[in-house]
Every structure is written in structure tokens, then in C-alpha cells.
N, C-alpha and C positions, 0 to 999 in steps of 0.2 A: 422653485428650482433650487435655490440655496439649502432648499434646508434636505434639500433630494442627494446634493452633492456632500452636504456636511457629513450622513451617514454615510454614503459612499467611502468616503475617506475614512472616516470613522473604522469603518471595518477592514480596510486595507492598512491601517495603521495598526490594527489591533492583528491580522493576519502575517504582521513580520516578525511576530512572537515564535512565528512556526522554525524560525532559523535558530531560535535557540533551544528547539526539544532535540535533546539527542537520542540517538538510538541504539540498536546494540549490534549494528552490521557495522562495518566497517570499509572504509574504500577500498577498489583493487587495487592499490597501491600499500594497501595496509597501514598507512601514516595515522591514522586516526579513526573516531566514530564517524559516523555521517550524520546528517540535522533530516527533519522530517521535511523541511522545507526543498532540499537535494533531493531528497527520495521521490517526493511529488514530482518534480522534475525531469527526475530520473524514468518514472517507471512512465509518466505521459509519454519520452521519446522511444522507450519499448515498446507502447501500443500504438504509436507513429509509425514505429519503422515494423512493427511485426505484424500490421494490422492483416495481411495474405493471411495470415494463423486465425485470423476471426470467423467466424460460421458469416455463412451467406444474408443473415438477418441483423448482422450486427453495424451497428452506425458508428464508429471511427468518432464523429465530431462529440456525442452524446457521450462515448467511454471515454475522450481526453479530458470533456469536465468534469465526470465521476471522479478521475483519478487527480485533478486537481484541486476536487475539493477534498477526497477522501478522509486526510488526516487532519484536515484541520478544525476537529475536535481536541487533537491532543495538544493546542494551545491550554486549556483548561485540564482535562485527563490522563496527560502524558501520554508517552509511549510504552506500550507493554510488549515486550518481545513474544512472536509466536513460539520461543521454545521456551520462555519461562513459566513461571507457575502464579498466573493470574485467577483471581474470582469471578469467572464471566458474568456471572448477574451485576455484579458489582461495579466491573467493568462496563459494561450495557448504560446502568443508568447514569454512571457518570458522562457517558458519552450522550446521552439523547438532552445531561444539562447543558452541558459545552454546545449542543448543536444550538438549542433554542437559544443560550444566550448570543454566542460567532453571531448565526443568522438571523439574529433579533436586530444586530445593529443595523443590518440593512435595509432600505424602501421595501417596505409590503410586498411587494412585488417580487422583487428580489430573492427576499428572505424567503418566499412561499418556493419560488423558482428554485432556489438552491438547497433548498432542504429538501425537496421532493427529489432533487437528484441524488443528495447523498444516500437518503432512505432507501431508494431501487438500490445504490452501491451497498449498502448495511444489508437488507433482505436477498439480494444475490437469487431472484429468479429468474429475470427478465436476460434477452441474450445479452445485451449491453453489456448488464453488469456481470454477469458469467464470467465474459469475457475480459472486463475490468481485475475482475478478482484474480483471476488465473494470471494477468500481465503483473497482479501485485504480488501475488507472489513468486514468482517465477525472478524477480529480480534480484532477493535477496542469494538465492542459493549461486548464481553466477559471480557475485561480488566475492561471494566466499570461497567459491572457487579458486577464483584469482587471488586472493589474498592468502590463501595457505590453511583456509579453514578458519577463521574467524570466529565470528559467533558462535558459530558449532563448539567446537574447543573447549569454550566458555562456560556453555550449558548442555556439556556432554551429549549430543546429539547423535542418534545414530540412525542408520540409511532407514531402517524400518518407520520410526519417527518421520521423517523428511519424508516418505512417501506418502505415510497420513497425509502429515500435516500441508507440506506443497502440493504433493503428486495428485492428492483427489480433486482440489479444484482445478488446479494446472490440466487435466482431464479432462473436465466435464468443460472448460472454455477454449481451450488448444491444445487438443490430443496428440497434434503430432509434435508439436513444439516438445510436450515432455515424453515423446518418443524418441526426441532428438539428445533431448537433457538425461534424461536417466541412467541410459548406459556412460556416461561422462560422469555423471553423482557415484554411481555405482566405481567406478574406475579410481574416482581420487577417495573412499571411502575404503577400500581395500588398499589403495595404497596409504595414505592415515592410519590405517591400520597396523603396516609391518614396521611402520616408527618405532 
């Protein structure tokens, strides 16, 4: 049992590394960036409280771990902003070494448990994760809202972009949610605009 709990720890200690990747959103408050370890946080309490927005197949418990372990490859990967200009192969395999090493640390067990979750969150077919997906992304564009346009700003983003990029999987896991959001995106994009 000691040596069950020493990994344990092990990987919980190496997981508070997640507080210091930052990102390139920024809080609605706009004081600062946000850490990945916020974000995990953040976007678990939007599939908490928005989980009505989930399709009738979807398990609530199953998508809070996805999104709580989602990012925590980018202890080793970093974080690559969805509107910068990353090498996704590249991307990809740095991520699947950050996975094996994170859930290497963990009991057998564990490790097989929690990499199988993040992997359904990475291949994004299953409704879970659908719907994981679309809760991640779906929370950077509100931050930016409230902030005055943030990230956007930064990496010249425009409404065409953000429907890609957000609106297709925001879509395909809760369609009405970004029925909700897009005439709002659309609204503070035009006005951004006559700035």
C-alpha cells in the first residue's frame, strides 16, 4: 500500500506544475493571463452548471474527469493557443509523451484508467467527449468577451476564424449553447470593429 500511495503523490505533486503553464486567455477581469490549472477548473464548473446543454447520452461525471485531466499534458507540452500557429503533428506527439510519462507516475491501474479517459477526450467521438470538447471550448470565447477581446486582439482573430475554430465543435456537442453565443460573438466583433 506504501508504495501505491507514494505514486499517488508522486503524480499529484508533479500535477501542481499545471499552475504554472500559462495561457493566452486572459480573466474577465483582464488583470492577467490565466494558468492551465484555472482553466481545468474553470471549464469542469461550465460542464457542471451547463451539463442541460449535453445530449441525452451524455454522463456529466465521465466529462468532469475528461476536463480535469484534459490539459494535463501541457505540464510537459505546454500550452499552444487555438488561434496561434502550431505544428499539430508535432504538437500530437509531444502530447501522447507528456501523457505516457504524467500517467506513468501513477498505480497501473490508475495510469491505464486515466489515460483511457484523456484519449476518448483527444479523439473526440464518443458523446462524453463531444460534449467535453465543445465545454472547452466554448469558455475561452466568454472570458474574451468580458475582457474587451483579449486573445483575440493578440492573434488578430476574426469572427470567420472563431466560428471554425469554436463554433464547429461548440456545434456538434451543444448546439443551442452556441446558438446562444454567436449572435453575442457576432455583436461584440462588429463592435471591435468600428474601434
Amino acid at each position: 500500500m506504501s508504495d501505491r500511495l507514494a505514486a499517488q503523490i508522486a503524480f499529484l505533486s508533479e500535477a501542481d506544475q499545471l499552475k504554472s503553464v500559462m495561457r493566452a486567455s486572459r480573466l474577465h477581469d483582464n488583470s492577467r493571463y490565466e494558468n492551465s490549472a484555472e482553466h481545468s477548473w474553470h471549464v469542469m464548473l461550465y460542464a457542471f452548471v451547463l451539463a442541460d446543454q449535453a445530449g441525452p447520452d451524455v454522463r456529466i461525471d465521465r466529462v468532469l474527469k475528461m476536463l480535469l485531466l484534459h490539459d494535463i499534458v501541457e505540464i510537459d507540452a505546454g500550452d499552444n493557443p487555438i488561434h496561434g500557429t502550431v505544428d499539430a503533428a508535432a504538437q500530437e506527439a509531444q502530447e501522447q509523451i507528456a501523457a505516457d510519462r504524467l500517467f506513468g507516475l501513477l498505480p497501473e491501474d490508475q495510469a491505464k484508467a486515466f489515460r483511457e479517459i484523456w484519449d476518448e477526450f483527444e479523439a473526440a467521438e464518443t458523446p462524453d467527449a463531444i460534449f467535453a470538447k465543445s465545454i472547452d471550448r466554448v469558455q475561452p470565447p466568454i472570458s474574451n468577451m468580458a475582457n474587451g477581446g483579449g486573445s483575440w486582439l493578440e492573434y488578430g482573430v476574426t469572427i470567420d476564424q472563431l466560428s471554425q475554430r469554436v463554433g464547429t465543435p461548440v456545434q456538434k456537442g451543444a448546439p443551442r449553447l452556441w446558438q446562444w453565443l454567436f449572435p453575442k460573438l457576432e455583436a461584440f466583433f462588429q463592435k471591435m470593429s468600428k474601434k
